[in-house]
TIVO-2410 file (N, C-alpha, C; in nm, 3 decimals):
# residues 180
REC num residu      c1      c2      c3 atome chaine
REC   1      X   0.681   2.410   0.626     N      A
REC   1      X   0.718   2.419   0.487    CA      A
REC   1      X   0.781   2.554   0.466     C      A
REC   2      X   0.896   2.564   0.425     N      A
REC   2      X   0.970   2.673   0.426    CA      A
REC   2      X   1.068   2.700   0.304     C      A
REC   3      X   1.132   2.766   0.189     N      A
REC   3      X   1.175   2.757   0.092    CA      A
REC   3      X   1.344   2.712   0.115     C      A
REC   4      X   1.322   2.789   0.226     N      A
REC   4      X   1.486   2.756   0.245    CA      A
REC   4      X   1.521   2.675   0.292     C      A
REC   5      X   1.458   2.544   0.324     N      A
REC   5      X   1.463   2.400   0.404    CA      A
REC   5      X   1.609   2.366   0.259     C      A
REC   6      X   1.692   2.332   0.305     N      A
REC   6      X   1.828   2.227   0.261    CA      A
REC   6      X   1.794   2.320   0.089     C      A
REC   7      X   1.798   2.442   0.092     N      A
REC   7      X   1.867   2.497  -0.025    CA      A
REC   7      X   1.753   2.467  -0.173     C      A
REC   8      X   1.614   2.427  -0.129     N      A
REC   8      X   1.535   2.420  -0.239    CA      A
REC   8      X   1.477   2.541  -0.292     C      A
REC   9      X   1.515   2.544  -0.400     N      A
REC   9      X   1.447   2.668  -0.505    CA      A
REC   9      X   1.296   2.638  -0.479     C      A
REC  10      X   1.261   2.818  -0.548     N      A
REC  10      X   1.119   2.809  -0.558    CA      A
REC  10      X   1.044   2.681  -0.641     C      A
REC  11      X   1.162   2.687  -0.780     N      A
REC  11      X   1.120   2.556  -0.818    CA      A
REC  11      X   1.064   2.453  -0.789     C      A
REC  12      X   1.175   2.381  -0.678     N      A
REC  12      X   1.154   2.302  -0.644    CA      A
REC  12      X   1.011   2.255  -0.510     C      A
REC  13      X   1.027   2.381  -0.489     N      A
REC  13      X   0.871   2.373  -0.359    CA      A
REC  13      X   0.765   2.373  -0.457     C      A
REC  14      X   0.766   2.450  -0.568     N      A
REC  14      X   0.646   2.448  -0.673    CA      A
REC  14      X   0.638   2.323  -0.679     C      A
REC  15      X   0.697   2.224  -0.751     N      A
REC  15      X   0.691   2.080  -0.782    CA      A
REC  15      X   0.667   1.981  -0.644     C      A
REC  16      X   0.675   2.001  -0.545     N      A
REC  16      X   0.682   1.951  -0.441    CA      A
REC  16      X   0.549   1.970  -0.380     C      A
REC  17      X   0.501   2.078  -0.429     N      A
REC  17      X   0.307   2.148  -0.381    CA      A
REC  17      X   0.255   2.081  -0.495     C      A
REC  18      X   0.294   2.073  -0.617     N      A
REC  18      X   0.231   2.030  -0.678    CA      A
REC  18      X   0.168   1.901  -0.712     C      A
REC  19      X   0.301   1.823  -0.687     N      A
REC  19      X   0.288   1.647  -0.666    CA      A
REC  19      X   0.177   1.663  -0.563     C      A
REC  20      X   0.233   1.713  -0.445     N      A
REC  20      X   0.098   1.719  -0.318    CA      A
REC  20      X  -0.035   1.764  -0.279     C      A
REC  21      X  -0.036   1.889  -0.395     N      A
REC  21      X  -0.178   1.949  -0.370    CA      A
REC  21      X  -0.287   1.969  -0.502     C      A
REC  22      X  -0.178   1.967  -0.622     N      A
REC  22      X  -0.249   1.941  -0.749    CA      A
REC  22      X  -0.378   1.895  -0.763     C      A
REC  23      X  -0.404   1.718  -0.749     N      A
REC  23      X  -0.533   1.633  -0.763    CA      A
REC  23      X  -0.642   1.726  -0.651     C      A
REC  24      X  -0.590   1.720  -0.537     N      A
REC  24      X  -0.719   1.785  -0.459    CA      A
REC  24      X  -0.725   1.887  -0.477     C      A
REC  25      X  -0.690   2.036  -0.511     N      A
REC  25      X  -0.722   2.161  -0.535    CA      A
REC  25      X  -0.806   2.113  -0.688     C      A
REC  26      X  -0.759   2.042  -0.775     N      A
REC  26      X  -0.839   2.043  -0.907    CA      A
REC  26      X  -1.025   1.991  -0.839     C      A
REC  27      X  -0.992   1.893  -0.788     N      A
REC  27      X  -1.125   1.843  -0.751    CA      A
REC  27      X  -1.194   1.950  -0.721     C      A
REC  28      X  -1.175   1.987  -0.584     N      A
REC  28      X  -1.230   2.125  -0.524    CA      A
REC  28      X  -1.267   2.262  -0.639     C      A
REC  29      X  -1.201   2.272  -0.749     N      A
REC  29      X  -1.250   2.348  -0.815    CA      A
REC  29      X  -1.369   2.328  -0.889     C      A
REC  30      X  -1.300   2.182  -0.951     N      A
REC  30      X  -1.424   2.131  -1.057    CA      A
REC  30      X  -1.547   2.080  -1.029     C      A
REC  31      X  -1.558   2.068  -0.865     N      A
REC  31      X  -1.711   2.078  -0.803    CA      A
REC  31      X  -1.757   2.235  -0.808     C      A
REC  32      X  -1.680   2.289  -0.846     N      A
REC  32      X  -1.780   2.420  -0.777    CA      A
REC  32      X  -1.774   2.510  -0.955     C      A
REC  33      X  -1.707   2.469  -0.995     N      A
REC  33      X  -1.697   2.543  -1.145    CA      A
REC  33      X  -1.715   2.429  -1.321     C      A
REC  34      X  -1.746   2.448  -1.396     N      A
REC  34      X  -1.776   2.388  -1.494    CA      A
REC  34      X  -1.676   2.398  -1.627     C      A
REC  35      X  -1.547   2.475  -1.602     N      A
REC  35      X  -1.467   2.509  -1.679    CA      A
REC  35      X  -1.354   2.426  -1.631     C      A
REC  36      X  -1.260   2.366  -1.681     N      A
REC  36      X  -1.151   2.242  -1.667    CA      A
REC  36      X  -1.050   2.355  -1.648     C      A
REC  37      X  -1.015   2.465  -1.787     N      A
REC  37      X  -0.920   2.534  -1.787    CA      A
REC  37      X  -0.911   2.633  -1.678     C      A
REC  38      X  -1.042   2.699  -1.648     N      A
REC  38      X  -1.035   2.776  -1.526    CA      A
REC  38      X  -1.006   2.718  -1.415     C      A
REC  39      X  -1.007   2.594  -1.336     N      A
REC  39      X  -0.992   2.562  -1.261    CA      A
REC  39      X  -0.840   2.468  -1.302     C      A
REC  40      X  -0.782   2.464  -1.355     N      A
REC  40      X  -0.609   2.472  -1.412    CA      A
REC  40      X  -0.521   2.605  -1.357     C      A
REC  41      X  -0.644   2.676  -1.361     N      A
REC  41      X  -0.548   2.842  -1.372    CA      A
REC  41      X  -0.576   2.827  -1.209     C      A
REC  42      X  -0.715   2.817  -1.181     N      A
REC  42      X  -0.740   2.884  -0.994    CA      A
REC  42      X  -0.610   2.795  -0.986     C      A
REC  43      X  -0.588   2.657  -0.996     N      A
REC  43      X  -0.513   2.606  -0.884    CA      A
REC  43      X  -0.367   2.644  -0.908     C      A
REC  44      X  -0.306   2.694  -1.041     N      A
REC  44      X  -0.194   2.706  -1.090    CA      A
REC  44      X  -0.125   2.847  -0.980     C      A
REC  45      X  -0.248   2.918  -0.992     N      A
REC  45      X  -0.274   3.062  -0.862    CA      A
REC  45      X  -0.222   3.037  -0.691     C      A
REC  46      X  -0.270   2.938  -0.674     N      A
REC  46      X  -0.299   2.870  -0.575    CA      A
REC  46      X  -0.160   2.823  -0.532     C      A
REC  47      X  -0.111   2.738  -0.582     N      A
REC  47      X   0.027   2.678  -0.592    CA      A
REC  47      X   0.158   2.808  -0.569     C      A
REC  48      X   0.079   2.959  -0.665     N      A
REC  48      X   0.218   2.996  -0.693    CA      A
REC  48      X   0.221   3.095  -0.554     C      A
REC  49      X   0.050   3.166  -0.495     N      A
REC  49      X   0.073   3.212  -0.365    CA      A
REC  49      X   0.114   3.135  -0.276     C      A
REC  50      X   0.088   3.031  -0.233     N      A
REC  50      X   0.196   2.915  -0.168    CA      A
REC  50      X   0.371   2.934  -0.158     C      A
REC  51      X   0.420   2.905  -0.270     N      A
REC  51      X   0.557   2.947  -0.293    CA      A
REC  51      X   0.584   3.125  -0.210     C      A
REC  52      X   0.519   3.168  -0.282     N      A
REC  52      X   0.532   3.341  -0.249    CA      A
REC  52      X   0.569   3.372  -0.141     C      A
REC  53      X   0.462   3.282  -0.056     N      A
REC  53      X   0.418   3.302   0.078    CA      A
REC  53      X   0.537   3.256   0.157     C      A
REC  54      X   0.568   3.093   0.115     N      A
REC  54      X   0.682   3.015   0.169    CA      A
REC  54      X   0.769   3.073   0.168     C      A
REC  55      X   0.780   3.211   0.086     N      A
REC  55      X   0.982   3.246   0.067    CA      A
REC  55      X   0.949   3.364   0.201     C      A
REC  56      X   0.885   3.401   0.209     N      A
REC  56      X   0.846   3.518   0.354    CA      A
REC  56      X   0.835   3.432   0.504     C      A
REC  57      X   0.744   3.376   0.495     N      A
REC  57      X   0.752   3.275   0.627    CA      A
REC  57      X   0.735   3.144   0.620     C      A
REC  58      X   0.741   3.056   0.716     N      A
REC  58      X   0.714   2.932   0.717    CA      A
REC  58      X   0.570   2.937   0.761     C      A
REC  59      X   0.550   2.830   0.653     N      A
REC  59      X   0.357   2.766   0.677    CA      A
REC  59      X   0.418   2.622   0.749     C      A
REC  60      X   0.315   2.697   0.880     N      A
REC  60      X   0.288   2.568   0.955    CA      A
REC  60      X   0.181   2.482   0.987     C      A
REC  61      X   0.059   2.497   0.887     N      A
REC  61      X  -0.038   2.381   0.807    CA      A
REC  61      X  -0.039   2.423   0.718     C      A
REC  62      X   0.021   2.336   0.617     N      A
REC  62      X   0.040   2.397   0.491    CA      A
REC  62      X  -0.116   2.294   0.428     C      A
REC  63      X  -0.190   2.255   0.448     N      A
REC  63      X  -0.318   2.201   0.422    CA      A
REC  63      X  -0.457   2.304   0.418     C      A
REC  64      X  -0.435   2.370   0.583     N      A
REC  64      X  -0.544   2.472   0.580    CA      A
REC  64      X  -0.480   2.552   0.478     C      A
REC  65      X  -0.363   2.622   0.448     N      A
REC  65      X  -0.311   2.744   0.437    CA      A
REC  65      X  -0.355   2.690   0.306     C      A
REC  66      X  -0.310   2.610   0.218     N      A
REC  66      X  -0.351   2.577   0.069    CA      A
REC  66      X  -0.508   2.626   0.050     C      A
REC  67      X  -0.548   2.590   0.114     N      A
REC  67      X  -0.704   2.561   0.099    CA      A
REC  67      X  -0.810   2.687   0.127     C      A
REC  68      X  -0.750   2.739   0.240     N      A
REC  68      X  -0.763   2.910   0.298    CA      A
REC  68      X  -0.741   3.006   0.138     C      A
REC  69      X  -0.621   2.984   0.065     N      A
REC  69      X  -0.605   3.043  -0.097    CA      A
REC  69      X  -0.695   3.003  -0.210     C      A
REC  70      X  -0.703   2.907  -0.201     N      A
REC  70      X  -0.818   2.814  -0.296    CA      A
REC  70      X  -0.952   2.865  -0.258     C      A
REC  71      X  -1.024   2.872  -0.140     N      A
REC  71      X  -1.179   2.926  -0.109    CA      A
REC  71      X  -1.140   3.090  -0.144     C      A
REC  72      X  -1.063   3.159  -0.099     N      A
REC  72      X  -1.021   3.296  -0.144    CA      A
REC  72      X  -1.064   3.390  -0.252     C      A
REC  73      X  -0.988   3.311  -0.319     N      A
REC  73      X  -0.966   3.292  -0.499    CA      A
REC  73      X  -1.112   3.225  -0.547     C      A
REC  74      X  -1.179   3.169  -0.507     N      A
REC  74      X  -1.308   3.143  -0.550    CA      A
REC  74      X  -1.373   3.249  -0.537     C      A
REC  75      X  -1.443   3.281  -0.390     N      A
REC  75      X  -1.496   3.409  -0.336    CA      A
REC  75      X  -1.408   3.494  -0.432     C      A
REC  76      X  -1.356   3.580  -0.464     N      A
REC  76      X  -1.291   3.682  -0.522    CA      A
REC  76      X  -1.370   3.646  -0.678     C      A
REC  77      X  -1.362   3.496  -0.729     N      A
REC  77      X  -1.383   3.470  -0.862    CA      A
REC  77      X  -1.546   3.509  -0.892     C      A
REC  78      X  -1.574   3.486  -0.799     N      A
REC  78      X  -1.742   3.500  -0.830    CA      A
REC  78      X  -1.759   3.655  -0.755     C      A
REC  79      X  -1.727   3.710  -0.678     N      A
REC  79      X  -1.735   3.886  -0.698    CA      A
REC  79      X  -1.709   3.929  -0.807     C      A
REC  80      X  -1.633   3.903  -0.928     N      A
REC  80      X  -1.570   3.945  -1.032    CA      A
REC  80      X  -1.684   3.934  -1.135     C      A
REC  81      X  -1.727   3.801  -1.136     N      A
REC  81      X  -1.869   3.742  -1.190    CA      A
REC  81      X  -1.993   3.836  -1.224     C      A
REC  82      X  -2.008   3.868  -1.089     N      A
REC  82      X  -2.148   3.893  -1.050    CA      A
REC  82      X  -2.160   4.050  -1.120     C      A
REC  83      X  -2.039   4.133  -1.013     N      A
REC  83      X  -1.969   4.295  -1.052    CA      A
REC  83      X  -1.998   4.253  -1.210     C      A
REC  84      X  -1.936   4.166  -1.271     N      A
REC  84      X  -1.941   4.212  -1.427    CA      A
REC  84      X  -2.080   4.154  -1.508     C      A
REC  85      X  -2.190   4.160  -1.454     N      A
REC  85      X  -2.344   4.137  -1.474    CA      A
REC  85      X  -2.292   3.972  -1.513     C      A
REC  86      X  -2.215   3.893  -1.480     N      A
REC  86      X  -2.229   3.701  -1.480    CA      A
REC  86      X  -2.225   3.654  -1.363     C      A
REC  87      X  -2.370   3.600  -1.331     N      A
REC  87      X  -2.364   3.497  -1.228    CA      A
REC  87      X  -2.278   3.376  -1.253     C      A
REC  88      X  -2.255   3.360  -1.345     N      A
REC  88      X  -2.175   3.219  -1.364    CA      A
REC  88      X  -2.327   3.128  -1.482     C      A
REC  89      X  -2.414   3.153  -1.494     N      A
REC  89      X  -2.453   3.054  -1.595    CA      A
REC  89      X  -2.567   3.193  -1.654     C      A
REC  90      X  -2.639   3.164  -1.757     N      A
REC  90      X  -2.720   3.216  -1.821    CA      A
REC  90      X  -2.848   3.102  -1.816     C      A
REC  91      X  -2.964   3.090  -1.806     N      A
REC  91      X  -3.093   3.018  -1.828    CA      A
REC  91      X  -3.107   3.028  -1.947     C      A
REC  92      X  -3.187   2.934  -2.026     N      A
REC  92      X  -3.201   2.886  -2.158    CA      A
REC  92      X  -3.319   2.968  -2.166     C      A
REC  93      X  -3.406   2.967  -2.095     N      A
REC  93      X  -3.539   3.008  -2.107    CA      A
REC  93      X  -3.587   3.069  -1.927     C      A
REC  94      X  -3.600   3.180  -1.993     N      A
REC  94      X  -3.665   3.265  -1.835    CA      A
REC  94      X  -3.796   3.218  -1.790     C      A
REC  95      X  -3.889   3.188  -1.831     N      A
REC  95      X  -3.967   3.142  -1.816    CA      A
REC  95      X  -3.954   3.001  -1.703     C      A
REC  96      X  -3.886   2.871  -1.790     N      A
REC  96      X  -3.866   2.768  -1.733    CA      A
REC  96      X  -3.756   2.794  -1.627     C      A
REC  97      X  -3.639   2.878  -1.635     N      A
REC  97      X  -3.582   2.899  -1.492    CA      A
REC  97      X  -3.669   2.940  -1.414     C      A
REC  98      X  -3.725   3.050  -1.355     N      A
REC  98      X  -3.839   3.087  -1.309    CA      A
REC  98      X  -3.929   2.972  -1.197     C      A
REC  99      X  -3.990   2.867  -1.317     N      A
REC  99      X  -4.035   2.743  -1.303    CA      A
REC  99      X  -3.963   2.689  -1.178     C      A
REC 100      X  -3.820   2.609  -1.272     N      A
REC 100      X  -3.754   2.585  -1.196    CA      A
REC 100      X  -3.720   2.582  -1.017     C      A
REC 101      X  -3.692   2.744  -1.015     N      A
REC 101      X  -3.649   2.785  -0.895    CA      A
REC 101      X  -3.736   2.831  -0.817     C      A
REC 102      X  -3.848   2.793  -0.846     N      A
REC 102      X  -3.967   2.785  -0.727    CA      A
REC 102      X  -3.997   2.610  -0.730     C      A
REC 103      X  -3.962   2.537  -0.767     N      A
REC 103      X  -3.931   2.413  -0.701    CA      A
REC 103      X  -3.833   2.346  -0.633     C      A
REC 104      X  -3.691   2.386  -0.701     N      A
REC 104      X  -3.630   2.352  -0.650    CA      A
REC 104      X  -3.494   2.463  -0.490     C      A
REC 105      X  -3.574   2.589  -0.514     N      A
REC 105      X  -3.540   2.657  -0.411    CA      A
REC 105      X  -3.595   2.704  -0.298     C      A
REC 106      X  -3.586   2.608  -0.216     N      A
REC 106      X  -3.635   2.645  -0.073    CA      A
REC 106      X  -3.638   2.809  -0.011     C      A
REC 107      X  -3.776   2.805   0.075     N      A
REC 107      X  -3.764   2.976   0.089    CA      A
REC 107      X  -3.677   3.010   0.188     C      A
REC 108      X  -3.550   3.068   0.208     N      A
REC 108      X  -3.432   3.078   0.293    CA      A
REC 108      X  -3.476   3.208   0.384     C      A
REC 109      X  -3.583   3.232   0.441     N      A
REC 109      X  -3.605   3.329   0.581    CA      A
REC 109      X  -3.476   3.337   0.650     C      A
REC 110      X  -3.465   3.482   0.675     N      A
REC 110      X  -3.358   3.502   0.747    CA      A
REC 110      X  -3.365   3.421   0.899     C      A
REC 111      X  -3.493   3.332   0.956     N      A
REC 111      X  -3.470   3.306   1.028    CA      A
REC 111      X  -3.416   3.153   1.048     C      A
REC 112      X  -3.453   3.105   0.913     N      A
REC 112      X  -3.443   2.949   0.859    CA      A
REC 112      X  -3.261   2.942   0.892     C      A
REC 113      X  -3.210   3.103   0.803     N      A
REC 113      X  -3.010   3.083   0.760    CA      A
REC 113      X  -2.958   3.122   0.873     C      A
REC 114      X  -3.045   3.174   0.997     N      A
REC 114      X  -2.981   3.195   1.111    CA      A
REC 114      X  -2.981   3.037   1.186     C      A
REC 115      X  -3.092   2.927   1.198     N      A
REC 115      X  -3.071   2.860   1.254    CA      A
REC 115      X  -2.980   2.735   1.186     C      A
REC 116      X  -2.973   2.730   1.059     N      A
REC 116      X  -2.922   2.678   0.949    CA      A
REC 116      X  -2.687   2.700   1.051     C      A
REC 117      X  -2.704   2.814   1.068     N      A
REC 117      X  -2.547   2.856   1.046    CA      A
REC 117      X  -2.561   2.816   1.182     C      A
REC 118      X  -2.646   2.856   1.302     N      A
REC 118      X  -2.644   2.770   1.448    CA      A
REC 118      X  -2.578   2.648   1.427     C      A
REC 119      X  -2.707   2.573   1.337     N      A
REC 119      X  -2.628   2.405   1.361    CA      A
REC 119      X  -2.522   2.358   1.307     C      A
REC 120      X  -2.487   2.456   1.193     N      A
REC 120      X  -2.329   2.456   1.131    CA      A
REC 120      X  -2.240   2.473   1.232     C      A
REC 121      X  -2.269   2.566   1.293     N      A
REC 121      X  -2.142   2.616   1.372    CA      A
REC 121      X  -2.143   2.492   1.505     C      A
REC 122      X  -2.272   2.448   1.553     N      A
REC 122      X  -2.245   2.375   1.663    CA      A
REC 122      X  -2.205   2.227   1.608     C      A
REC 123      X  -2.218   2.169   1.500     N      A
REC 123      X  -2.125   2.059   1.424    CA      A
REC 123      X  -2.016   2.066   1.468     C      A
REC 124      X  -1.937   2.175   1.391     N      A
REC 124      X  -1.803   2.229   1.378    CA      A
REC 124      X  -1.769   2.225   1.520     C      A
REC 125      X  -1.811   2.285   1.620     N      A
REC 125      X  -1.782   2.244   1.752    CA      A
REC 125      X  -1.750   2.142   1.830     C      A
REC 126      X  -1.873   2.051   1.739     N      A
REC 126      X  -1.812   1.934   1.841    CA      A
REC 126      X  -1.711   1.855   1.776     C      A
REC 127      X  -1.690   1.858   1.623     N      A
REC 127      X  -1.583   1.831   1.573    CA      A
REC 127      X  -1.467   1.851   1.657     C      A
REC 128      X  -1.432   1.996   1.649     N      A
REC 128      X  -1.338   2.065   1.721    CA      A
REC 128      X  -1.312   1.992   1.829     C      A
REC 129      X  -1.386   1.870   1.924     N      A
REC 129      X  -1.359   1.813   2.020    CA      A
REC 129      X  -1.266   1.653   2.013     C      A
REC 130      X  -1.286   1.625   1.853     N      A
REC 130      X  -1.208   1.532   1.792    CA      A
REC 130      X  -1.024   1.557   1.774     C      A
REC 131      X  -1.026   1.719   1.754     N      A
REC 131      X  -0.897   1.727   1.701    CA      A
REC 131      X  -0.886   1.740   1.567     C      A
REC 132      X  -0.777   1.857   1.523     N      A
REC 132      X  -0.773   1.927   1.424    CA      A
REC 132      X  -0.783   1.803   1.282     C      A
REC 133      X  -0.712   1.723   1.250     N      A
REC 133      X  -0.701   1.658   1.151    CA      A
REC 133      X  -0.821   1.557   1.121     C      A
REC 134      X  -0.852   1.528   1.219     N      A
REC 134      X  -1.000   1.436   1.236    CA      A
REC 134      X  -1.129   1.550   1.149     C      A
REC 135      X  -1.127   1.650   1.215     N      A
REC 135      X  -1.208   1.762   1.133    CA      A
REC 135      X  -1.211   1.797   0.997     C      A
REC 136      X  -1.051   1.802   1.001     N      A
REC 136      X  -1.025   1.830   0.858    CA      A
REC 136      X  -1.065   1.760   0.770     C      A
REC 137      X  -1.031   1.619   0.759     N      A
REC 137      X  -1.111   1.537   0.718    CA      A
REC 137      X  -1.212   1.483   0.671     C      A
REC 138      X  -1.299   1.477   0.809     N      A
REC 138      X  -1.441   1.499   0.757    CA      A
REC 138      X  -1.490   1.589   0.694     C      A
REC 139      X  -1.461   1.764   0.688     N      A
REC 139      X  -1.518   1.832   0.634    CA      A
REC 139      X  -1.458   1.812   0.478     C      A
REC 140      X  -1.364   1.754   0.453     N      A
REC 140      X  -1.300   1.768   0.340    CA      A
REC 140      X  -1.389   1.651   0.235     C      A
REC 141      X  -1.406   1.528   0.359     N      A
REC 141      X  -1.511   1.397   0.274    CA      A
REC 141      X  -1.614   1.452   0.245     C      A
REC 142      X  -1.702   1.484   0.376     N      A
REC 142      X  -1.838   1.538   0.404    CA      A
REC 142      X  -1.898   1.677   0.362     C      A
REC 143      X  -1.843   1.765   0.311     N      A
REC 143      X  -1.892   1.881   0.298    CA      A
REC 143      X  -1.821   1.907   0.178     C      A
REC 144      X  -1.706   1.896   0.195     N      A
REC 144      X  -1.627   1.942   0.030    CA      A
REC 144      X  -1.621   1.831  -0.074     C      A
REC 145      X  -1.681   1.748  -0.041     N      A
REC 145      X  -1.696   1.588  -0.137    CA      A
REC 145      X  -1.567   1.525  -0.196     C      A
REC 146      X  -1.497   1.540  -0.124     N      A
REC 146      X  -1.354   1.502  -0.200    CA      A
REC 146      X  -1.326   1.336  -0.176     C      A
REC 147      X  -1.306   1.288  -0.249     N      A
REC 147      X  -1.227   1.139  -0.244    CA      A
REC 147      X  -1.149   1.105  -0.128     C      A
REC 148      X  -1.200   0.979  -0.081     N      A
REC 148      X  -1.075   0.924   0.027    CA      A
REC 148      X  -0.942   0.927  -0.014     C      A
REC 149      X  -0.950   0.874  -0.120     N      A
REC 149      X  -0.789   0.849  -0.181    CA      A
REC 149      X  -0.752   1.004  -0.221     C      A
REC 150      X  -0.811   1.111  -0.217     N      A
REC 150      X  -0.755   1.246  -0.251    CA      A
REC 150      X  -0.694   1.276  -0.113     C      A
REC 151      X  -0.754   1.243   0.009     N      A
REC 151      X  -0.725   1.350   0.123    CA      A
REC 151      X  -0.604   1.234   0.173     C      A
REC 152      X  -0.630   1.098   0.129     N      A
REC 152      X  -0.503   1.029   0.209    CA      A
REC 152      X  -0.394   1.112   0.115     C      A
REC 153      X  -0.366   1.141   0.003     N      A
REC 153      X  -0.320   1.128  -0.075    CA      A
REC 153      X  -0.234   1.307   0.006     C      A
REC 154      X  -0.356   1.375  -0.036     N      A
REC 154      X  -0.293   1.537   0.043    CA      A
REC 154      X  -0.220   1.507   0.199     C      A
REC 155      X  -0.290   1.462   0.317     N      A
REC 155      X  -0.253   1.376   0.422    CA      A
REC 155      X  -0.155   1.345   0.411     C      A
REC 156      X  -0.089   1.265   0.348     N      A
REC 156      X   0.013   1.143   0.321    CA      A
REC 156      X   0.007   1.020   0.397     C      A
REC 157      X  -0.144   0.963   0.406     N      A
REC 157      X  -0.163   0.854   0.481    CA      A
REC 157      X  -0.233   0.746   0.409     C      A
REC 158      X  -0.276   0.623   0.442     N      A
REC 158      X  -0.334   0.505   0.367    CA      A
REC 158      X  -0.508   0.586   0.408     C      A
REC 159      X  -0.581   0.570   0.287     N      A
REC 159      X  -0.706   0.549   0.238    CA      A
REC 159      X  -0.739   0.491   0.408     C      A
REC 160      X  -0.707   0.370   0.424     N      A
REC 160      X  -0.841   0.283   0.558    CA      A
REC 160      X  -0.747   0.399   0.670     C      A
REC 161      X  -0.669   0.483   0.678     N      A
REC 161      X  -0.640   0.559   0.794    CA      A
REC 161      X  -0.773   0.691   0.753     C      A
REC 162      X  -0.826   0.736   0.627     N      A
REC 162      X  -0.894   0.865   0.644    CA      A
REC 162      X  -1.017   0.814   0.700     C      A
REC 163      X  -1.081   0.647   0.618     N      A
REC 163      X  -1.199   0.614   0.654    CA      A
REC 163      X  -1.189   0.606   0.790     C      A
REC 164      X  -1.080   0.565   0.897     N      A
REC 164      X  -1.105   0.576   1.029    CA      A
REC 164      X  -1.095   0.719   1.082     C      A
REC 165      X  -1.080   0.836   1.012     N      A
REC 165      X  -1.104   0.930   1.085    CA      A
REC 165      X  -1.283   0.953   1.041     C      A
REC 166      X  -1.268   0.941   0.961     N      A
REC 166      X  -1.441   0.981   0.884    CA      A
REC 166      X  -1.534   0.919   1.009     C      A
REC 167      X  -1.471   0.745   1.019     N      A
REC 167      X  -1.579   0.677   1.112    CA      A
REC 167      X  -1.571   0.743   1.286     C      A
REC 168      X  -1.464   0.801   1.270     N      A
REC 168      X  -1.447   0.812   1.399    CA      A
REC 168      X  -1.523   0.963   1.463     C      A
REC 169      X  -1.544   1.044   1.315     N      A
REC 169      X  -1.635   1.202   1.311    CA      A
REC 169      X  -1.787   1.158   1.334     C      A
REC 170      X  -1.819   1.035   1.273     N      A
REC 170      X  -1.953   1.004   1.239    CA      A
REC 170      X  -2.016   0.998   1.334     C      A
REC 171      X  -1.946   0.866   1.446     N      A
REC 171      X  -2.003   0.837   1.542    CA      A
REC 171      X  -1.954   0.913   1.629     C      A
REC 172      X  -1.868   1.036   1.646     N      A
REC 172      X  -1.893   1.125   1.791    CA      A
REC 172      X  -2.026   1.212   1.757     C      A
REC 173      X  -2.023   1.284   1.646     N      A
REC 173      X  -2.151   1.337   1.634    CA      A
REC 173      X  -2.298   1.245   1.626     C      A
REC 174      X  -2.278   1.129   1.585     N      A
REC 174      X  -2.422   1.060   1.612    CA      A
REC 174      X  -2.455   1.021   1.766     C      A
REC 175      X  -2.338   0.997   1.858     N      A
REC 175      X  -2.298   0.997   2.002    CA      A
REC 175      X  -2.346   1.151   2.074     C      A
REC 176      X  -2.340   1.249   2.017     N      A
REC 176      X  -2.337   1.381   2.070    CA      A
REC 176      X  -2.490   1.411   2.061     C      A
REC 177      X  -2.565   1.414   1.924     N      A
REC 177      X  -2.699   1.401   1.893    CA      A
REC 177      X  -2.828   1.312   1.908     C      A
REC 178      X  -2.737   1.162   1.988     N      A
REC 178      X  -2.837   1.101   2.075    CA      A
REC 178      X  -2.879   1.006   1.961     C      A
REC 179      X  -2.793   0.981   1.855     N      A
REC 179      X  -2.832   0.876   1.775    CA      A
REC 179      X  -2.722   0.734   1.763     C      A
REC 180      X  -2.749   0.609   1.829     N      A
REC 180      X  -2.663   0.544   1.814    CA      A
REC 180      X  -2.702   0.420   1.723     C      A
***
């Protein structure tokens, strides 16, 4: 993806990212944020470092590279948050948060998030043995919760082509872990 492919303006790559990456960058926001308009703006951000980027070099996955700006720009959004005394929500009642988060928050021992990121990372590994787009995929169904019809859609492939990569992630890792 390159700006200067057959004489297209920035314009026109804007509109061209946008048709293509719009629906799934919105999703991806609006799981992780509760504001419609803020996550209008992250992705509007998102779209325009894209372009920026495109007029300097050519992106050659322009999927990760979208998405690499989008987690970015999150991380950055919630440093901004925190630095300015907002976690992102306020509790109604200290008391009942309190409550709350000794039920529903598990005690995270540094030794629990060390073995926790082990089995993350050795997932991701054997993914990695599928091949890049097969991965992508799944992590995009499976971990980032996004719609089949979003990632065929980013992809540019039919819906029953993502479910066969999904099925095809499922069972190497249930194959790898000794579950058939």
């Amino acid at each position: 993806m390159q700006s200067g492919e057959s004489g297209s303006t920035a314009a026109d790559l804007r509109n061209q990212l946008s048709a293509r990456f719009y629906g799934p960058l919105m999703a991806f926001f609006l799981r992780r944020l509760d504001d419609r308009a803020e996550a209008e703006d992250l992705t509007q951000e998102v779209l325009l470092r894209v372009v920026r980027a495109a007029g300097i070099e050519k992106i050659e996955r322009p999927e990760s590279f979208v998405f690499k700006i989008a987690i970015n720009l999150l991380r950055d959004r919630r440093r901004r948050s925190v630095r300015a005394g907002n976690p992102g929500f306020v509790p109604l009642d200290e008391a009942l948060a309190d409550e709350l988060q000794s039920h529903l928050v598990e005690d995270l021992s540094p030794e629990r998030v060390l073995l926790g990121r082990d089995s993350l990372a050795e997932a991701l590994r054997a993914l990695d043995e599928l091949g890049e787009r097969t991965r992508n995929i799944f992590i995009l169904f499976r971990l980032e919760n996004m719609k089949q019809k979003d990632i065929a859609a980013l992809y540019g492939i039919g819906q029953s082509t993502v479910e066969k990569h999904v099925m095809r992630a499922v069972l190497h890792l249930a194959t790898r872990y000794g579950r058939k």
